[in-house]
N, C-alpha and C positions, 0 to 999 in steps of 0.2 A: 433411663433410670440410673443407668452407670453413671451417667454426665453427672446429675443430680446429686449422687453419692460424691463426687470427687467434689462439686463445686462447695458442699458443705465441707466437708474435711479438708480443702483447700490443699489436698492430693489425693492420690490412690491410698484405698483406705490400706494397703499392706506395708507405702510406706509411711504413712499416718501411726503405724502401730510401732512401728521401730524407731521411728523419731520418740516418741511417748515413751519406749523403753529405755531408749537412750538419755531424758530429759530425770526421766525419775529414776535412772541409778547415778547420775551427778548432783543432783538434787538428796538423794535418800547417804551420798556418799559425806556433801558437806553437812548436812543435819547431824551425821554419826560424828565428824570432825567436831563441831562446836560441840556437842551433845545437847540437841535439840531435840527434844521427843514429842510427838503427835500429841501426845495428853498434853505435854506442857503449854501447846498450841493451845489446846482446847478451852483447858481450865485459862487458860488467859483471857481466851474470848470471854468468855463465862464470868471471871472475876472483873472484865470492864463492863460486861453490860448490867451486871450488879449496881455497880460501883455507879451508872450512868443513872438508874431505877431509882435509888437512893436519892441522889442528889437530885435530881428532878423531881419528887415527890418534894425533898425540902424547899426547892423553889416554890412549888404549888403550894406550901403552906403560907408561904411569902404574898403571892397571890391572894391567898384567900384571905387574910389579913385585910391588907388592900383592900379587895373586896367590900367586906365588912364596914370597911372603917368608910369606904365611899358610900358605899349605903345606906347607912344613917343620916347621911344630908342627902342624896338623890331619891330616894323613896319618898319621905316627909314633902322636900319639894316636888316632886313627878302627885303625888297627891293632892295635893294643894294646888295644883296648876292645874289638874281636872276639874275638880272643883268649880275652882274661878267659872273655867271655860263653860261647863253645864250650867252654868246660870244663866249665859246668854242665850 
């Protein structure tokens, strides 16, 4: 079981936890440097996947346009080519 624990944490989990402390007080030291705050992480993700939702819906208007406009000749003909065909 020990093995198993090490091989996922890719060492002993005690020095797995010191490493992780050591990583996130120079990590939590430069973020205080720039003045990078966790919200501001956040709301960024938040405000691109916005930003991504929007414009992808305006694409699918585009789309559907298209759509539209191709199915005014493809219907009429997809129609009329049953037609024909059930006659024979």
């Amino acid at each position: 079981m020990s093995d198993q624990v090490n091989r996922v944490l890719g060492d002993t989990p005690a020095r797995t936890i010191l490493k992780l402390i050591v990583v996130s007080l120079i990590v939590g030291f430069i973020m205080a440097v720039f003045g990078i705050v966790p919200m501001d992480i956040l709301n960024g993700i938040r405000d691109f996947v916005l930003d991504l939702w929007h414009t992808g819906f305006a694409a699918l208007g585009n789309v559907g346009n298209y759509l539209l406009l191709g199915a005014t000749i493809v219907i009429p003909v997809f129609i009329l080519l049953r037609i024909l065909s059930f006659r024979r």
